[in-house]
C-alpha positions in Angstrom: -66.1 191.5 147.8 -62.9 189.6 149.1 -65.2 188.1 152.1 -67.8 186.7 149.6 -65.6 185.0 147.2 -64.0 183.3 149.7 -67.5 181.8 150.8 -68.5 181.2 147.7 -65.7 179.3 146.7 -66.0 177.4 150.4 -69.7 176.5 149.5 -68.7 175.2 146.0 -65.7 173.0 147.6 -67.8 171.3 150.0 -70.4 170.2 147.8 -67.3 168.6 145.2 -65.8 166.9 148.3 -69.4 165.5 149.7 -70.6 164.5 145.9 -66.8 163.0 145.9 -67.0 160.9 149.1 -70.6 159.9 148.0 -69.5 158.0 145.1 -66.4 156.4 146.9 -68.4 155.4 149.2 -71.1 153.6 146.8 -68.3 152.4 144.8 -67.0 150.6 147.5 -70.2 148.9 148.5 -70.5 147.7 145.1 -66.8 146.2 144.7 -66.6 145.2 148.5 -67.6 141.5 148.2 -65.2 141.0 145.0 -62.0 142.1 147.5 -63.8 140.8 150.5 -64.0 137.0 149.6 -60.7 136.6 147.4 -60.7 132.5 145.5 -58.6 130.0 147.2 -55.5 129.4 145.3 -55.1 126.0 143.5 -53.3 123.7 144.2 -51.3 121.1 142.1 -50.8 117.7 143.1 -49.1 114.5 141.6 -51.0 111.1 142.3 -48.5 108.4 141.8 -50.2 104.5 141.9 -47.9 102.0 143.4 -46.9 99.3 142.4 -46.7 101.1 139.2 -43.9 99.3 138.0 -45.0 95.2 137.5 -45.5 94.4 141.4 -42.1 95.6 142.9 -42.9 97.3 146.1 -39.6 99.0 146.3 -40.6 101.6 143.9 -42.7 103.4 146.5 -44.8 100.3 148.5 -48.7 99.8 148.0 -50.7 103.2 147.7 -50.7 106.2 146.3 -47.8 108.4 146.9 -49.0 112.4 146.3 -46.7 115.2 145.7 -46.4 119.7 145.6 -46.0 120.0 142.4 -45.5 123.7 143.3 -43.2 122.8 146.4 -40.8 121.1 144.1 -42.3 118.0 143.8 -42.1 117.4 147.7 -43.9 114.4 149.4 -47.2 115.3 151.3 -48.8 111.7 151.6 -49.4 108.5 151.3 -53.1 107.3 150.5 -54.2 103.3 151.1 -55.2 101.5 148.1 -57.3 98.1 147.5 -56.2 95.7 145.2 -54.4 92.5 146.5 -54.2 89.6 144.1 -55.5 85.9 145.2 -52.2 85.3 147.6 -53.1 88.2 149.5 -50.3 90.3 148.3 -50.3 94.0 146.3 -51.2 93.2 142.6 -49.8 95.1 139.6 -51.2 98.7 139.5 -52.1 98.7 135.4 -53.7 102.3 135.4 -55.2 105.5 137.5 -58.1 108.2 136.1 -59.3 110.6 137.5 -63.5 111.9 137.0 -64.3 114.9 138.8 -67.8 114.3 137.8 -68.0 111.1 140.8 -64.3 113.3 142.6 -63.2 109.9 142.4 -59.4 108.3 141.5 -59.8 105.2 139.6 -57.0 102.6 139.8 -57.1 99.2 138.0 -55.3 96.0 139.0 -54.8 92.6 137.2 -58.0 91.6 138.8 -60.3 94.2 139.6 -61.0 98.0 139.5 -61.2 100.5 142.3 -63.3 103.5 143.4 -61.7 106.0 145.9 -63.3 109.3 146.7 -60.8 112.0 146.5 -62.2 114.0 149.3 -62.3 111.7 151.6 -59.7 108.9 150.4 -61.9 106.8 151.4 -62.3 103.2 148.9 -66.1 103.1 147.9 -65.8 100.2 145.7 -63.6 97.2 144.4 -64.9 95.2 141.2 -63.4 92.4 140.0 -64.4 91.9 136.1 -64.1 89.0 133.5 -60.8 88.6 131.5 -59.3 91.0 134.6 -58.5 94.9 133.9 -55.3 96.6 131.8 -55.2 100.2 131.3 -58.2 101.9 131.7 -59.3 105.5 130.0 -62.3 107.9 131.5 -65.0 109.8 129.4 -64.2 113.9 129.4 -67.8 114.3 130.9 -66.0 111.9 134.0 -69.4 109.1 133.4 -68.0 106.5 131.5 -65.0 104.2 132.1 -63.7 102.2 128.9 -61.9 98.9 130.5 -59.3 96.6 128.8 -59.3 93.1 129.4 -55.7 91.9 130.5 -54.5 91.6 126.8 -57.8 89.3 125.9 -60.3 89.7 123.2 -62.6 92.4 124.4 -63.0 95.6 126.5 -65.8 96.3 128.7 -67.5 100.0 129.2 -68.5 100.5 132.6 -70.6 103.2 134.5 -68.2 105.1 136.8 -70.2 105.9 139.7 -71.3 102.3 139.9 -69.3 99.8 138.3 -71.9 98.1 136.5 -71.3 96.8 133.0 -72.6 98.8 130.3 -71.4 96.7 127.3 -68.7 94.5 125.7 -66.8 95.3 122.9 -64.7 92.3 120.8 -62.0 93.0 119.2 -59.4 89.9 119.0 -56.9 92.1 119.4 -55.5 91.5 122.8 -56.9 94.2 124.7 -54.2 96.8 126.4 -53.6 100.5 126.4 -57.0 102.6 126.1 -57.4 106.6 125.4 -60.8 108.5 125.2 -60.7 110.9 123.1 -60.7 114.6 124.5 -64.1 115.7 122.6 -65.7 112.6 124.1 -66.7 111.2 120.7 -63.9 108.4 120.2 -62.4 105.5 121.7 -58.8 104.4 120.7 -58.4 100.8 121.3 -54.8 99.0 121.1 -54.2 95.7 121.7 -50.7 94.1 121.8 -51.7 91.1 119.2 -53.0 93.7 116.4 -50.9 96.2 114.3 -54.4 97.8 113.7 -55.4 100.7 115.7 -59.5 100.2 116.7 -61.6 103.4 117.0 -64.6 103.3 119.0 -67.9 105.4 118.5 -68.3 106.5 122.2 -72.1 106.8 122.2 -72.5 103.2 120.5 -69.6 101.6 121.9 -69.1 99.7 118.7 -65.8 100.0 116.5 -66.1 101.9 113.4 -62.7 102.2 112.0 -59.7 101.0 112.2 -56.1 103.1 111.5 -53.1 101.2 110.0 -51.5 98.5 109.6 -48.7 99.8 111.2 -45.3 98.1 111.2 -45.4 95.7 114.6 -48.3 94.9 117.4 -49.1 98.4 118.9 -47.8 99.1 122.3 -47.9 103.0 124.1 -49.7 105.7 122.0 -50.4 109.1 122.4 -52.6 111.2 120.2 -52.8 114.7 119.0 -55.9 117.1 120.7 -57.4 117.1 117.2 -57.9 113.6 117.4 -56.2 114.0 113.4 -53.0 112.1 114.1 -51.8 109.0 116.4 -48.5 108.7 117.3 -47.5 104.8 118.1 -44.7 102.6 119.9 -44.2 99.3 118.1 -42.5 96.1 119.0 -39.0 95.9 118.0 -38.9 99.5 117.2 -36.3 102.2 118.9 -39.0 105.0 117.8 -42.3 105.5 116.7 -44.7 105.3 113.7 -47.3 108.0 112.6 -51.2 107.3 111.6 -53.7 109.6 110.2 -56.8 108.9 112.7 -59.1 110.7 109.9 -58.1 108.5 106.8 -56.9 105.1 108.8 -53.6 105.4 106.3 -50.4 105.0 108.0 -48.5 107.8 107.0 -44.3 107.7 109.0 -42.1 105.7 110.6 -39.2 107.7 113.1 -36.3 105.4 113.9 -33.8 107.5 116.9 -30.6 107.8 115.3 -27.2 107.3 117.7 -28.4 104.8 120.0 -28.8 100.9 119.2 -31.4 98.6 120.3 -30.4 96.8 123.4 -31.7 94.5 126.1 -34.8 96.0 128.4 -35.6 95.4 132.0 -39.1 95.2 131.4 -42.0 95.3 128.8 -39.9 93.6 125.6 -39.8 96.4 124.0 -37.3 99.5 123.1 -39.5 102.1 123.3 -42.2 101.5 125.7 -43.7 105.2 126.8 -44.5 108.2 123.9 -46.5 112.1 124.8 -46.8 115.2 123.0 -46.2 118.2 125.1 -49.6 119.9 125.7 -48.6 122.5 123.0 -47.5 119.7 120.6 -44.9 121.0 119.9 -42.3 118.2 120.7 -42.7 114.2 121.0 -40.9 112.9 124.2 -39.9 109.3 123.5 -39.3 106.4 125.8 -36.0 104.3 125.3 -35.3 101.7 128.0 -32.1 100.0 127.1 -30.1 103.6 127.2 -31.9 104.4 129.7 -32.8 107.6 127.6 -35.9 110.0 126.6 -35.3 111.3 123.1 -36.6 114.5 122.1 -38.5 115.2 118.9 -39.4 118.4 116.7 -42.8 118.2 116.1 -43.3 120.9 114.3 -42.3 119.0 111.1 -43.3 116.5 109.7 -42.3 113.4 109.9 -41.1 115.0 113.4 -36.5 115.8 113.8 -35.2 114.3 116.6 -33.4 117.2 118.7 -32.0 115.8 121.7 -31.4 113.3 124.4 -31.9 113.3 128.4 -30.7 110.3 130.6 -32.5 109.4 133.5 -31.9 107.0 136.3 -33.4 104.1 135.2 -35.4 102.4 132.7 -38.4 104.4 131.5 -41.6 102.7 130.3 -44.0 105.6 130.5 -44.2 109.5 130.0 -46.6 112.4 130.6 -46.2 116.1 131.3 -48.2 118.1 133.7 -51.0 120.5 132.5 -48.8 123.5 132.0 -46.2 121.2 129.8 -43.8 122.8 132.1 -42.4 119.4 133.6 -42.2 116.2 132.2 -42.7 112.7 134.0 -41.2 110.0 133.4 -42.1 106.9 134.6 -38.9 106.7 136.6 -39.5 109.7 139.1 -37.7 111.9 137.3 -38.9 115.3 137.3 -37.4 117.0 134.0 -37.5 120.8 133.5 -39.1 120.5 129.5 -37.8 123.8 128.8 -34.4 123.3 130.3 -33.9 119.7 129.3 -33.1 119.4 133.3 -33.9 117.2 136.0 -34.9 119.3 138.8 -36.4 116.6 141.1 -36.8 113.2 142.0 -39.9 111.6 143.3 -39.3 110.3 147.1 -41.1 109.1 149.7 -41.9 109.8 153.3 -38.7 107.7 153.8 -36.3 109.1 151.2 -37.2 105.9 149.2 -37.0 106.4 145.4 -40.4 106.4 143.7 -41.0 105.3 140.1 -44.6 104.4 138.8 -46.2 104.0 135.1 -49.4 105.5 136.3 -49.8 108.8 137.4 -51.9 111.1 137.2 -51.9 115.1 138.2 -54.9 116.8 140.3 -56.0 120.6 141.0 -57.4 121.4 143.9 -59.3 124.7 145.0 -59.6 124.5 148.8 -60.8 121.1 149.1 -62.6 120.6 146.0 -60.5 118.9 142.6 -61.3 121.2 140.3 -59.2 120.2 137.3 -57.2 116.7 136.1 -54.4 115.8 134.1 -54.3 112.5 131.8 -51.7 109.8 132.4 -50.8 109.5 128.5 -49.1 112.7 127.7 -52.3 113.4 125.3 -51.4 116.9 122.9 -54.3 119.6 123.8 -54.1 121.9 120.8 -58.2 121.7 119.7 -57.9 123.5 116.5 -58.8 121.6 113.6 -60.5 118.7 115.5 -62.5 116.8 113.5 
């Protein structure tokens, strides 16, 4: 019987291993592509516009200056711009956007606005617009540019795949810093001649409220991502104010305690630069005469201030990139939010120190931009939006 067992149990085996190597086999026909053709890893870059501070070319030339984020902050290249004033010489860089929906970089001047494909770098259009261009703010759904005049009476929506003027919204205001909201419903208008915040209905490009007054013309602003609050610098203010973007009531006003109001290089105007880290969780705060960025709980309200960070010269501007994990100030300090460190300092091919307002981060899978940050430090928390 000995003989037969052991051939029965040799039968029995070879079936379990075949039925066995069956199903590996299918299994790994049907998983094969998904291991086959792994996703190309993104990339992270930072775009930096120059001149981004007034015209000075010795903050990093006339171009745009792009840096690893994930190779800390290290210099890959320097991209041609447009955008020469009447004299023939490198005009102020007033503000970059990105729209992957055209995978174009805009970049407005004093004069005109410019269209460069982000594939190719290549410039596929320079405007030149009535009343000149300030700070300029793209649509979520990357179609529509709103355009300030340079600090006139109106702003001007354009198309952003052709330029072409879609309308003209007055506002006597003295047209300046712009955001789109993040659901793509509302425009925020500041001009630096109004202590009134104008809001924008995006699909009829006409204002329909206004928050404030709040205590001095509005300068920077930043806003939370349930478009509920809007936090604002004003002149001859070493802080910020507070409105509610739901009621139009102005509802706090943060002065930074330990630090006096001094002289400022540029911008006349003590704190010229405000974001929200993207969890909202803090307000990073501009202060150019102590050549400072104060740092504010803002999980209270009104928000604590918590701490201070000197960088290397004066800031005027702030954002973070996407992650919140580094903060940017507009003086090519790279800051460590976490830390409270700086960890790196923008430079270019040349070892040159680079410091721009506008900047703007870019994802890239393979060749293809894929994701965008925003140049005003903008909180992304959705919950709650209105």
């Amino acid at each position: 019987m000995k003989p037969e067992k052991n051939l029965l149990f040799l039968l029995v085996s070879g079936f379990l291993l075949t039925m066995a190597t069956a199903w590996v086999s299918s299994s790994q026909q049907n998983f094969a592509p998904a291991f086959g053709n792994p996703a190309p890893k993104v990339q992270r870059y930072l775009y930096v516009a120059t001149p981004g501070i007034r015209n000075y070319l010795g903050y990093g030339g006339h171009g745009i200056q792009v840096f690893d984020i994930d190779n800390n902050h290290r210099f890959v290249k320097f991209i041609k711009t447009a955008g020469l004033s009447k004299n023939g010489k490198p005009s102020n860089v007033k503000g970059i956007d990105v729209s992957l929906a055209t995978n174009c970089i805009y970049i407005s001047t004093l004069e005109a606005l410019q269209c460069i494909d982000i594939t190719t770098e290549k410039i596929l259009w320079e405007k030149q617009y009535e009343g000149g261009v300030d700070r300029i703010s793209i649509s979520p759904d990357g179609k529509i540019i709103y355009m300030p005049s340079l600090e006139k009476e109106f702003w001007t929506v354009v198309d952003a795949k052709t330029g072409d003027v879609i309308k003209k919204i007055v506002t006597n205001s003295g047209a300046h810093n712009t955001i789109y909201g993040p659901d793509g419903n509302y425009v925020y208008l500041a001009g630096l001649k109004s202590t009134m915040l104008n809001v924008a209905d995006a699909k009829t490009h006409t204002v329909t409220k206004q928050v404030g007054p709040f205590g001095a013309d509005i300068r920077p602003f930043t806003i939370n991502g349930a478009q509920t609050l809007v936090y604002v610098n004003v002149n001859g203010l070493l802080g910020f104010e507070i409105g509610d973007l739901v009621s139009g009531k102005f509802l706090h006003r943060v002065v930074v305690e330990g630090f006096n109001i001094g002289e400022v290089k540029r911008h006349g105007c003590p704190s010229h630069g405000i974001g929200l880290t993207p969890d909202e969780s803090e307000i990073w705060l501009c202060d150019g005469a102590n050549n400072r960025v104060h740092v504010f709980d803002n999980t209270v309200m009104p928000p604590v201030q918590k701490t201070s960070i000197l960088v290397r010269d004066m800031p005027g501007w702030i954002t973070f990139s996407v992650d919140g994990k580094y903060a940017y100030p507009s003086t090519g300090d790279v800051i460590d939010v976490k830390t409270r460190k700086i960890i790196a300092t923008l430079e270019d091919q040349n070892y040159n120190a680079v410091q721009s307002e506008k900047m703007v981060e870019i994802h890239f899978s393979g060749s293809k931009a894929v994701a965008t940050g925003d140049q005003f430090g903008l909180g992304q928390v959705r919950k709650g939006a209105r």
